[in-house]
ChimeraX commands (.cxc) that place a marker at each C-alpha (Angstrom):
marker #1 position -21.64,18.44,-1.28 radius 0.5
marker #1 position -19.84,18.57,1.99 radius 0.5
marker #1 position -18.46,15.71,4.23 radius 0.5
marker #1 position -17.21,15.48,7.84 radius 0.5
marker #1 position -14.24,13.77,7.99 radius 0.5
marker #1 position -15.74,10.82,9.56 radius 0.5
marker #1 position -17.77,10.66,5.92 radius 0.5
marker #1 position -14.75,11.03,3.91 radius 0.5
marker #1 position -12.97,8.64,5.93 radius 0.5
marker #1 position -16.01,5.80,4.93 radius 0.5
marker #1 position -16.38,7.06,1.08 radius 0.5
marker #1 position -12.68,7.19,0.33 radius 0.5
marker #1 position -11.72,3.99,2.25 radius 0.5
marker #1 position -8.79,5.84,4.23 radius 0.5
marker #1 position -8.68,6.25,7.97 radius 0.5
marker #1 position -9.43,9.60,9.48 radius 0.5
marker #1 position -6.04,9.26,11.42 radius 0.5
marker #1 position -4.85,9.68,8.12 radius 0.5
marker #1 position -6.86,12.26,7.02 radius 0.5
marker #1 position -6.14,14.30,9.78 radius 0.5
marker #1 position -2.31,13.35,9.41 radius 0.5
marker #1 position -2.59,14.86,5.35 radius 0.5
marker #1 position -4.07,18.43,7.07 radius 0.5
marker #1 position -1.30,18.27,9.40 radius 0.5
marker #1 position 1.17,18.04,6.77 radius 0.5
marker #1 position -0.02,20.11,4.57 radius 0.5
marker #1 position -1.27,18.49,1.62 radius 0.5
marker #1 position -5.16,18.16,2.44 radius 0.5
marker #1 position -6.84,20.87,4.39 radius 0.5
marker #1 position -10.22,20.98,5.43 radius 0.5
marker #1 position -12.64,23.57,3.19 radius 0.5
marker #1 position -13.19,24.66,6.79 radius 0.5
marker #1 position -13.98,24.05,10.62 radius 0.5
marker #1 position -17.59,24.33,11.80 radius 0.5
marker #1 position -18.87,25.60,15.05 radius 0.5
marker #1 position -18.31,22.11,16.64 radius 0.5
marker #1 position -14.86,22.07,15.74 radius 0.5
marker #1 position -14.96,19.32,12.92 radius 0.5
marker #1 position -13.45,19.51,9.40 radius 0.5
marker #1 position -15.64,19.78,6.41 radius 0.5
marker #1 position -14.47,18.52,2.84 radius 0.5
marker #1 position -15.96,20.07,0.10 radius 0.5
marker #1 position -15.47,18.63,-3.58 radius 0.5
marker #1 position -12.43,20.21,-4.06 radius 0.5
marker #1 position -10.81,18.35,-1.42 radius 0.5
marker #1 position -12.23,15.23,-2.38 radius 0.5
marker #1 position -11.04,15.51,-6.15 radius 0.5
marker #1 position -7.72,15.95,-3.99 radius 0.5
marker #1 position -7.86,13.42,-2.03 radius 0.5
marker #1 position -8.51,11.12,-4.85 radius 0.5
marker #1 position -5.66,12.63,-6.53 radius 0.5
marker #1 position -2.99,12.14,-3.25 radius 0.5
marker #1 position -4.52,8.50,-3.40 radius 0.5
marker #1 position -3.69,8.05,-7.28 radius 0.5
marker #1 position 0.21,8.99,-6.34 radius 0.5
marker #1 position 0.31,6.51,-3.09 radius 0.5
marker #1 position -1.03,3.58,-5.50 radius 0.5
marker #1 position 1.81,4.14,-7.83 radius 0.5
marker #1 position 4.26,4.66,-5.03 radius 0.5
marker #1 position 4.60,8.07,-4.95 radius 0.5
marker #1 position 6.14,9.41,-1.54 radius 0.5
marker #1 position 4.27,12.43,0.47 radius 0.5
marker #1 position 7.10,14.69,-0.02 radius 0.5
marker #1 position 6.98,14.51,-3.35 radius 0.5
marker #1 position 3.17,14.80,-3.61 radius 0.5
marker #1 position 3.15,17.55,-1.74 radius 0.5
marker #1 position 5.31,19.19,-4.09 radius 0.5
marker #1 position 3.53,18.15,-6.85 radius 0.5
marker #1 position 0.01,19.26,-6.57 radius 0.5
marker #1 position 0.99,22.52,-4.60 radius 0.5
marker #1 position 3.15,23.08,-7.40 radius 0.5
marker #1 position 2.14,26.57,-9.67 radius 0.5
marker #1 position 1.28,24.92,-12.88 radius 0.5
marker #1 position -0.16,21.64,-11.06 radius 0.5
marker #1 position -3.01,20.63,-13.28 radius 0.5
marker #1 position -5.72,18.11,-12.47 radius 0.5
marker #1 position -6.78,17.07,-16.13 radius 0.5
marker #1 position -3.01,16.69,-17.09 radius 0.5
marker #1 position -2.35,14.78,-14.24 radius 0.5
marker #1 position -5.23,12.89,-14.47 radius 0.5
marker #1 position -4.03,11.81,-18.31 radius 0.5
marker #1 position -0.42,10.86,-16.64 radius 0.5
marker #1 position -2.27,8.53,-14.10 radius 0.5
marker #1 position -4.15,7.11,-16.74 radius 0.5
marker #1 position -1.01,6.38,-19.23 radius 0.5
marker #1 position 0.82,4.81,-16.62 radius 0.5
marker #1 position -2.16,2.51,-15.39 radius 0.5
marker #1 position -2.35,1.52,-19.06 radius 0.5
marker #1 position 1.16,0.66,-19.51 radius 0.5
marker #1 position 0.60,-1.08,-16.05 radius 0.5
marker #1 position -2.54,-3.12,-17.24 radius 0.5
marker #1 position -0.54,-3.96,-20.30 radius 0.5
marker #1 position 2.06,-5.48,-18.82 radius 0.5
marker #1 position -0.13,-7.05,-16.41 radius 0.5
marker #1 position -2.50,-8.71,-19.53 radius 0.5
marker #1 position 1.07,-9.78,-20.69 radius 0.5
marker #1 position 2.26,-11.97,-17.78 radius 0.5
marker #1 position -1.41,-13.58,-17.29 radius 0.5
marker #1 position -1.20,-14.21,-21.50 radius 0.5
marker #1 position 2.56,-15.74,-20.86 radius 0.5
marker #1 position 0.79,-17.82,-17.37 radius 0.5
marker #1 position -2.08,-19.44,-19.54 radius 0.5
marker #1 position 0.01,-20.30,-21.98 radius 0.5
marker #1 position 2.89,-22.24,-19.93 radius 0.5
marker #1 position -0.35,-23.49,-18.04 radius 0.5
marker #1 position -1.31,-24.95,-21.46 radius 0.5
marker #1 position 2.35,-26.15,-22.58 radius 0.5
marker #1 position 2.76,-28.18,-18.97 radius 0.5
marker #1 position -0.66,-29.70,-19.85 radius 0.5
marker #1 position 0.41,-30.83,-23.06 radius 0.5
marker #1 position -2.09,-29.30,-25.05 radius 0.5
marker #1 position 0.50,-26.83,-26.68 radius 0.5
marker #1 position 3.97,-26.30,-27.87 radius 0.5
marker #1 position 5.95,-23.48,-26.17 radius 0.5
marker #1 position 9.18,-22.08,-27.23 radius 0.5
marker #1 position 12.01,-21.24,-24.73 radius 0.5
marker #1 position 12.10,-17.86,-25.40 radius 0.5
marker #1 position 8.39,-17.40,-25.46 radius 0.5
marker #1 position 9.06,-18.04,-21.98 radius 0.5
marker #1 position 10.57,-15.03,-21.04 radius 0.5
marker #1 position 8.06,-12.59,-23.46 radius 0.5
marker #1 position 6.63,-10.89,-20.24 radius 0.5
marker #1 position 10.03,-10.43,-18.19 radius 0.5
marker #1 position 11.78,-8.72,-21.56 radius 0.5
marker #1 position 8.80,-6.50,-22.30 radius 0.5
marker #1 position 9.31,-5.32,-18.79 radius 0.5
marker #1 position 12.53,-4.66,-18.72 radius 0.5
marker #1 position 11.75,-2.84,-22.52 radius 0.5
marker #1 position 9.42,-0.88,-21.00 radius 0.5
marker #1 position 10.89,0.45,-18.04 radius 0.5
marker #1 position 14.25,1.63,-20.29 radius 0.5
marker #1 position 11.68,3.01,-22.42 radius 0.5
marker #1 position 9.97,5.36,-19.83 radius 0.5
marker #1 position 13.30,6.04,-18.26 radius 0.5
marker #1 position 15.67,6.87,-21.10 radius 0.5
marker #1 position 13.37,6.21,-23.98 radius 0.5
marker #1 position 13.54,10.06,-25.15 radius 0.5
marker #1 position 17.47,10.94,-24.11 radius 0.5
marker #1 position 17.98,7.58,-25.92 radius 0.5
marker #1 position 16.17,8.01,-29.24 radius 0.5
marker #1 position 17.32,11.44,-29.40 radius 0.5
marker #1 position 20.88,10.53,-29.49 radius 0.5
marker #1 position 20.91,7.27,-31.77 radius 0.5
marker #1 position 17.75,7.23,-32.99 radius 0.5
marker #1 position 14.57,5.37,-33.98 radius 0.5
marker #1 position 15.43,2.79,-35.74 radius 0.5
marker #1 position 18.27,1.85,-33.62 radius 0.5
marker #1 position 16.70,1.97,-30.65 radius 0.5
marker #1 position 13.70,0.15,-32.23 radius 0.5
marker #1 position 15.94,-2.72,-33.35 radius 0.5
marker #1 position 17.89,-2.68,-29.59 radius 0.5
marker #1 position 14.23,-3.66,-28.37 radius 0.5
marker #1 position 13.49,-6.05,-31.04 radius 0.5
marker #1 position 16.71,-7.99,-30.22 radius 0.5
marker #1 position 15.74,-8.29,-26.22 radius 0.5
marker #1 position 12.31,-9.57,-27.46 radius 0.5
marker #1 position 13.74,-11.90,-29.39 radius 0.5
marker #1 position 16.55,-13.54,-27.15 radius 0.5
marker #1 position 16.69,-16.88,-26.07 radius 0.5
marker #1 position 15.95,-18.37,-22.88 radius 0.5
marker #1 position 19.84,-19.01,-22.51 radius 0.5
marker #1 position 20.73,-15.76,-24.30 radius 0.5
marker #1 position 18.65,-13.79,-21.91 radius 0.5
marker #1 position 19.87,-15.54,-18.67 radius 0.5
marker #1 position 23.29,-15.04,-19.77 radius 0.5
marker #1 position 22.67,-10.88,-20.01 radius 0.5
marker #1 position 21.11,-11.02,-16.50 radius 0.5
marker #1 position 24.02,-13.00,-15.45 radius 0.5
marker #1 position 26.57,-10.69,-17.38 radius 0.5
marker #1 position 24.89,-7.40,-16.07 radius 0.5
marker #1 position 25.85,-8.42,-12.87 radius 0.5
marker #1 position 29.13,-9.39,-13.65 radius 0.5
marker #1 position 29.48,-6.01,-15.01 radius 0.5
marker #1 position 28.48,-4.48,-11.87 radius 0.5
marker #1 position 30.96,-6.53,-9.47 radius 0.5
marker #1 position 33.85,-5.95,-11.49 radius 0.5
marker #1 position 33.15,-2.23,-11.96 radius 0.5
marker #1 position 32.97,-2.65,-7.79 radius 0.5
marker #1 position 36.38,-4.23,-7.50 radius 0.5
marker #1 position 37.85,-1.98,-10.06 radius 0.5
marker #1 position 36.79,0.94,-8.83 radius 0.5
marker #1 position 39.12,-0.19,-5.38 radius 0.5
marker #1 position 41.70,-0.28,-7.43 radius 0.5
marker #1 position 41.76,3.30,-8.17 radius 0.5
marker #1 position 42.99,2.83,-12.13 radius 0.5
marker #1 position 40.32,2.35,-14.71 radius 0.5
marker #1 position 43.13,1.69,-16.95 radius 0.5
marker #1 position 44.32,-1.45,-14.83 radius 0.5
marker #1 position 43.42,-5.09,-15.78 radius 0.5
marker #1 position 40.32,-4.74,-13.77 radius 0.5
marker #1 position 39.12,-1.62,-15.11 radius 0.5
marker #1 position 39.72,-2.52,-18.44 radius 0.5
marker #1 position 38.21,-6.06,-17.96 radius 0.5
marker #1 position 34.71,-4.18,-16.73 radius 0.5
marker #1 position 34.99,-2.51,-20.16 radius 0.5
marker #1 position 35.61,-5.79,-22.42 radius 0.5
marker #1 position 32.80,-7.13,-20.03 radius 0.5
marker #1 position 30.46,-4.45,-20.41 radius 0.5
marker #1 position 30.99,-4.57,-24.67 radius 0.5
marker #1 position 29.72,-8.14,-24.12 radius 0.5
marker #1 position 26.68,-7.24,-21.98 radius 0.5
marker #1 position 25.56,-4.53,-24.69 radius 0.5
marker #1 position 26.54,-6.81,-28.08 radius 0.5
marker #1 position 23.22,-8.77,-26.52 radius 0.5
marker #1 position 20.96,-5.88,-27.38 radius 0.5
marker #1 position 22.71,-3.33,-29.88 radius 0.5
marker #1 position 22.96,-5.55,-33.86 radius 0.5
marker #1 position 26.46,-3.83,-34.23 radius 0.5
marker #1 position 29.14,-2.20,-32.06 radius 0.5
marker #1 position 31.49,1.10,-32.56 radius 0.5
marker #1 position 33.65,2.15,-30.06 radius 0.5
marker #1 position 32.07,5.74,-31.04 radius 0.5
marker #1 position 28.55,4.80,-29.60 radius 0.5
marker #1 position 30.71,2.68,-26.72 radius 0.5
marker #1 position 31.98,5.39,-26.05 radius 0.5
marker #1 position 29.20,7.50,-26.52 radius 0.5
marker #1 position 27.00,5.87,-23.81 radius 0.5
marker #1 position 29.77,6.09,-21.23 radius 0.5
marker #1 position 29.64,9.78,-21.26 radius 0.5
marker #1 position 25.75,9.85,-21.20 radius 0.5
marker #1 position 26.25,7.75,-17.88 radius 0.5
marker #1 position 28.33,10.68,-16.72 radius 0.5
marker #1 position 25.64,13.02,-17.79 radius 0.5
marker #1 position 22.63,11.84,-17.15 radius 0.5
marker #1 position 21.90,12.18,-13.23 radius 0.5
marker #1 position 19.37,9.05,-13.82 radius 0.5
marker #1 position 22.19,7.01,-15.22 radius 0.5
marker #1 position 24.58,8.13,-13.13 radius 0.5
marker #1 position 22.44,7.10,-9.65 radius 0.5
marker #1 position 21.99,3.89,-11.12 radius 0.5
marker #1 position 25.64,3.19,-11.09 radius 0.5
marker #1 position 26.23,5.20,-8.41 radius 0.5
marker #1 position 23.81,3.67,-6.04 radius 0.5
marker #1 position 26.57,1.32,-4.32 radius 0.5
marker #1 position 29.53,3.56,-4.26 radius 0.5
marker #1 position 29.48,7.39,-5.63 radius 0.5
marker #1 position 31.93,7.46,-8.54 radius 0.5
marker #1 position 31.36,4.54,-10.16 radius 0.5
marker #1 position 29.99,5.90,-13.19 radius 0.5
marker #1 position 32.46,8.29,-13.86 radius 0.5
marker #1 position 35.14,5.32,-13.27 radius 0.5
marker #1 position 32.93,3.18,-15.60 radius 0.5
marker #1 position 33.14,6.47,-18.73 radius 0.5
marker #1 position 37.10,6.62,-17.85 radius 0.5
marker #1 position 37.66,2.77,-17.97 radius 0.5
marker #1 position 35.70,2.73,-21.22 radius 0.5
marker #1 position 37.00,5.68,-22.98 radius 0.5
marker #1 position 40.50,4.01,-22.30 radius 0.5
marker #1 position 39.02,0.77,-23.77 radius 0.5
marker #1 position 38.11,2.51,-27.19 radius 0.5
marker #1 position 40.37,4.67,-27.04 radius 0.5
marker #1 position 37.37,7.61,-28.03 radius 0.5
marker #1 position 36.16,10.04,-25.86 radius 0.5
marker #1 position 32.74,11.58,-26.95 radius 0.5
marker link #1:1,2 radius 0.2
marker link #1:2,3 radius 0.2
marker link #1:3,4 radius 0.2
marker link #1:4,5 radius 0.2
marker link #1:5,6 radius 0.2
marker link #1:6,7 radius 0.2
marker link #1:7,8 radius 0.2
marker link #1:8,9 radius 0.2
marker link #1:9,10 radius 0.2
marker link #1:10,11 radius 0.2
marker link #1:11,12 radius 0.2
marker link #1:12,13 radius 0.2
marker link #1:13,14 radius 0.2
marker link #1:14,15 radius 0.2
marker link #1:15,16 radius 0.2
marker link #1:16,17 radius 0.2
marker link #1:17,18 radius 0.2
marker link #1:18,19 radius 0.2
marker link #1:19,20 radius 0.2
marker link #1:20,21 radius 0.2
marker link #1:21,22 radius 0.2
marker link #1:22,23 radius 0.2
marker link #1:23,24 radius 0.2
marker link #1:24,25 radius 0.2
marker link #1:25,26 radius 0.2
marker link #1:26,27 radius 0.2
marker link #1:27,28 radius 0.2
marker link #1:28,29 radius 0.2
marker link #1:29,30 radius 0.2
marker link #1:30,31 radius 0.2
marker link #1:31,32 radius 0.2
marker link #1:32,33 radius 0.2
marker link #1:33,34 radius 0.2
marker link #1:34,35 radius 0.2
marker link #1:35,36 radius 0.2
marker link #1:36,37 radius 0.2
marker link #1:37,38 radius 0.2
marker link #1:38,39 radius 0.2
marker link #1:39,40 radius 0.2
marker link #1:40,41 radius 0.2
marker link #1:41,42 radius 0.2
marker link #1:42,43 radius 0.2
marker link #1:43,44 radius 0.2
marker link #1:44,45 radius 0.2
marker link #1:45,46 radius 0.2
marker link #1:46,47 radius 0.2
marker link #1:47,48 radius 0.2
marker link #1:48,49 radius 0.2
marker link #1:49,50 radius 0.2
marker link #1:50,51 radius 0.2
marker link #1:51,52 radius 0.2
marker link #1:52,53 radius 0.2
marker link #1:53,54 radius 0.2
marker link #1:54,55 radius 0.2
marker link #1:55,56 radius 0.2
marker link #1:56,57 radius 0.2
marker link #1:57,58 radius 0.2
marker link #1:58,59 radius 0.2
marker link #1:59,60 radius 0.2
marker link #1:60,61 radius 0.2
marker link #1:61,62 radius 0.2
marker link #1:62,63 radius 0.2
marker link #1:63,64 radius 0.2
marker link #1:64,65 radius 0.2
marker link #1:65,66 radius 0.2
marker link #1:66,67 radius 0.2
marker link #1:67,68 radius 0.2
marker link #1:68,69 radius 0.2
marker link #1:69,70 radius 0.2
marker link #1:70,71 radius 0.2
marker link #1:71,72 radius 0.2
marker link #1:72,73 radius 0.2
marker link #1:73,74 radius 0.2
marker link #1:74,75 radius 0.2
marker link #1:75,76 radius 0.2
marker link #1:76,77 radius 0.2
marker link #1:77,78 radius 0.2
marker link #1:78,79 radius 0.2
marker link #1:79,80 radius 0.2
marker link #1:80,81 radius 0.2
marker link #1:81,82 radius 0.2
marker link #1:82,83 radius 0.2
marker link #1:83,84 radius 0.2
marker link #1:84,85 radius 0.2
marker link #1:85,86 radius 0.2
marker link #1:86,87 radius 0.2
marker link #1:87,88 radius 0.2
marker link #1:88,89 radius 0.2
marker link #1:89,90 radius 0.2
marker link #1:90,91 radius 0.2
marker link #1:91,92 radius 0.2
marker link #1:92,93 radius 0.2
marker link #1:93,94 radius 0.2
marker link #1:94,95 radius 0.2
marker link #1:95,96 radius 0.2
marker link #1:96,97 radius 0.2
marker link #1:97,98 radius 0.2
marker link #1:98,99 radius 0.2
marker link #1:99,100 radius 0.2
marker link #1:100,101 radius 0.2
marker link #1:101,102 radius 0.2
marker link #1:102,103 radius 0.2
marker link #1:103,104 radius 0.2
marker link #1:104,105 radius 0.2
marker link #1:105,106 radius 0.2
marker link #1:106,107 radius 0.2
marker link #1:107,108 radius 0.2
marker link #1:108,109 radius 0.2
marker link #1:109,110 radius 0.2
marker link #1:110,111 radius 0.2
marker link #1:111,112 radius 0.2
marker link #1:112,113 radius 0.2
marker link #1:113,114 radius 0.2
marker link #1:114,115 radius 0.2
marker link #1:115,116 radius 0.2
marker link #1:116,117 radius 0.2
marker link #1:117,118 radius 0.2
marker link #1:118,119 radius 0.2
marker link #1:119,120 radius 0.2
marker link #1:120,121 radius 0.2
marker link #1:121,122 radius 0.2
marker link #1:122,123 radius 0.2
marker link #1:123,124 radius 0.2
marker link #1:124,125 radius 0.2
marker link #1:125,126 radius 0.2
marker link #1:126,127 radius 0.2
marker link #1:127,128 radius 0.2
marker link #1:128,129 radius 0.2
marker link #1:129,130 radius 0.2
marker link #1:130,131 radius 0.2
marker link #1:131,132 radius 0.2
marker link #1:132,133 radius 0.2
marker link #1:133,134 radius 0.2
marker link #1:134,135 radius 0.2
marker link #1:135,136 radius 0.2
marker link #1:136,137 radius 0.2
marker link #1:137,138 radius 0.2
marker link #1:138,139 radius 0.2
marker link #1:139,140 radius 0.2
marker link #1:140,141 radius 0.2
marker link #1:141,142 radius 0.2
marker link #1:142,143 radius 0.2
marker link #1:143,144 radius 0.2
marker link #1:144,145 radius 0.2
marker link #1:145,146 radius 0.2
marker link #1:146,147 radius 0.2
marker link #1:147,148 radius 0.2
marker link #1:148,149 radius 0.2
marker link #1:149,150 radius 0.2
marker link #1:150,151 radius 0.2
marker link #1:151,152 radius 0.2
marker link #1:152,153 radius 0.2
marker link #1:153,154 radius 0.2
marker link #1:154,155 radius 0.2
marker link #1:155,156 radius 0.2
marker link #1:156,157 radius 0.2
marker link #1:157,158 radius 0.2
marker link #1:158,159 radius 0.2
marker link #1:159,160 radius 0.2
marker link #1:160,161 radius 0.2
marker link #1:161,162 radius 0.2
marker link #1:162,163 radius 0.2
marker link #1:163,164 radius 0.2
marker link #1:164,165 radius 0.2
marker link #1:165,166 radius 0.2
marker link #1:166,167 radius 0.2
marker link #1:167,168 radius 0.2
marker link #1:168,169 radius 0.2
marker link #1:169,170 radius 0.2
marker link #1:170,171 radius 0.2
marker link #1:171,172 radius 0.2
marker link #1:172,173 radius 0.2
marker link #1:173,174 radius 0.2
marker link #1:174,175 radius 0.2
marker link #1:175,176 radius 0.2
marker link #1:176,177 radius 0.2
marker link #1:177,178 radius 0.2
marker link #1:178,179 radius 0.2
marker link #1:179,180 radius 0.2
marker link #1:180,181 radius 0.2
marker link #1:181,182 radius 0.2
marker link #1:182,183 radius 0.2
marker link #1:183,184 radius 0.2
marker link #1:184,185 radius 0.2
marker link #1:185,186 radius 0.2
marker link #1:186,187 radius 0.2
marker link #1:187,188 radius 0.2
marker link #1:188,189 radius 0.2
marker link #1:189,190 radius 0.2
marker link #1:190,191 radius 0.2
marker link #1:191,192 radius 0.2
marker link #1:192,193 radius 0.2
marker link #1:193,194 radius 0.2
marker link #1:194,195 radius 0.2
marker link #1:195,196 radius 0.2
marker link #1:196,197 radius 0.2
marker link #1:197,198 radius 0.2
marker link #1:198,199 radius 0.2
marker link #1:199,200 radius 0.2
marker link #1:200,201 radius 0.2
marker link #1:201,202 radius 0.2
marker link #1:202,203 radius 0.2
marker link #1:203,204 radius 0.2
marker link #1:204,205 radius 0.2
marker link #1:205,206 radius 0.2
marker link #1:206,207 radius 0.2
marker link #1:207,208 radius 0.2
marker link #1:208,209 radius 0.2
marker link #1:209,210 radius 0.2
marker link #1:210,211 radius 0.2
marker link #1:211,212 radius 0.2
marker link #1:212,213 radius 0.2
marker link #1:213,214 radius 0.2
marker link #1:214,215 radius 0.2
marker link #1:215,216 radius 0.2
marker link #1:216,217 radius 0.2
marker link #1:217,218 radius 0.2
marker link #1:218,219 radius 0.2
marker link #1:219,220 radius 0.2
marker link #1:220,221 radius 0.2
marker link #1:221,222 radius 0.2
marker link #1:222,223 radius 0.2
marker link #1:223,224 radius 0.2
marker link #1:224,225 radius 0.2
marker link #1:225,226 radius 0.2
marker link #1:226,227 radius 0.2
marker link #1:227,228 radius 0.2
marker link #1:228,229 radius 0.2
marker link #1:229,230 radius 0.2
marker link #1:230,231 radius 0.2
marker link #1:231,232 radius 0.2
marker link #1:232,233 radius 0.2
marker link #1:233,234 radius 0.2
marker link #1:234,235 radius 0.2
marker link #1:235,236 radius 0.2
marker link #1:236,237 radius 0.2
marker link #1:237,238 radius 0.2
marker link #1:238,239 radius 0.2
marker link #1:239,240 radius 0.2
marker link #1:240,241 radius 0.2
marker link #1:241,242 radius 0.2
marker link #1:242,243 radius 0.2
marker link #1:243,244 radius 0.2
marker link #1:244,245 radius 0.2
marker link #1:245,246 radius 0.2
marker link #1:246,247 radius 0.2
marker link #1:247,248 radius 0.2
marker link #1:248,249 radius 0.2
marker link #1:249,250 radius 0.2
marker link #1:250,251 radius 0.2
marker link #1:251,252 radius 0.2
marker link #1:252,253 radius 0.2
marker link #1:253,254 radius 0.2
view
């Protein structure tokens, strides 16, 4: 079946401004123009077009779609399967905050008790969840399942105190590394202080510390681009002055 662009525009929800903006970047062209000078969809463009609006939902910029599905090896069924994983792991997050709602509903109502850190169940699966998808595999890889399993475990499990003092020690973390890092000497009080204070922040998640894995993890900051942007973000460097501070704080380099 073929639509005019005024047809698409009402079936897909999407102003023809836009639609007409996606053919002059590049990313949806018409099947073809007719005699009268109007685009005509066919059903490959509209599979498309559904496609380009599964990326914009999630965020995804234009750029980067473009690149994507005009990519060599761009496939439709895979990336259909990759929308559909992350909607789930959306959804299930989502079902987990309404579940942690209804139940703090039900505690200020009286009609239930509700521990402290059953407070914070949705905000730690979260955060859980986005490590996972972001350095899940580079993470497991280097220390393992079970490790990593029982890192999780131990954010699930934290306090309501516990878990406001790593949010409040992650940021610590972060300002010292700042005002170290102006210092020029990761080996100075304040680069060695964003060490000691960044052993602290990760004795909340890992059940025992090494200097070797310390140590470790620094480097992977270093050499992992996603890592390093994180730290990076503020002032370029950072995480390479966070691995040299550290090593010098264990006295191990990896």
């Amino acid at each position: 079946m073929e639509y005019t662009i005024q047809k698409l525009s009402q079936i897909a929800g999407v102003s023809t401004r836009t639609l007409r903006y996606y053919d002059e970047i590049g990313i949806l062209k018409p099947a073809r123009i007719n005699s009268s000078k109007y685009r005509i969809y066919g059903q490959a463009e509209v599979d498309l077009l559904q496609q380009i609006m599964f990326y914009r939902e999630m965020g995804v910029s234009l750029d980067t779609i473009k690149d994507i599905i005009t990519a060599k090896d761009f496939n439709e069924e895979k990336a259909l399967e990759s929308h559909l994983e992350k909607l789930l792991a959306e959804k299930k997050q989502i079902d987990l905050l309404i579940e942690n709602v209804k139940k703090t509903l039900d505690y200020k109502k009286g009609n239930i008790n509700m521990k402290d850190n059953e407070k914070f169940q949705g905000f730690k699966k979260k955060l859980v969840d986005e490590n996972e998808e972001k350095y899940g595999k580079e993470i497991r890889e280097k220390y393992g399942d079970e490790k990593v399993n029982e890192s999780n475990q131990r954010m699930m499990n934290m306090t309501k105190e516990q878990y406001e003092e790593f949010e409040k020690l992650g940021q610590e973390v972060l300002d010292t590394l700042e005002a170290a890092f102006a210092t020029g000497d990761p080996a100075g009080e304040l680069g060695q202080k964003t060490a000691e204070l960044h052993k602290k922040w990760l004795t909340f998640s890992w059940n025992e510390y090494s200097k070797e894995a310390h140590a470790g993890l620094a480097q992977m900051y270093v050499d992992d681009e996603r890592f390093t942007a994180y730290y990076d973000k503020k002032q370029p460097g950072l995480a390479v002055f966070l691995r040299d501070a550290i090593h010098i704080y264990t006295g191990v380099k990896s």
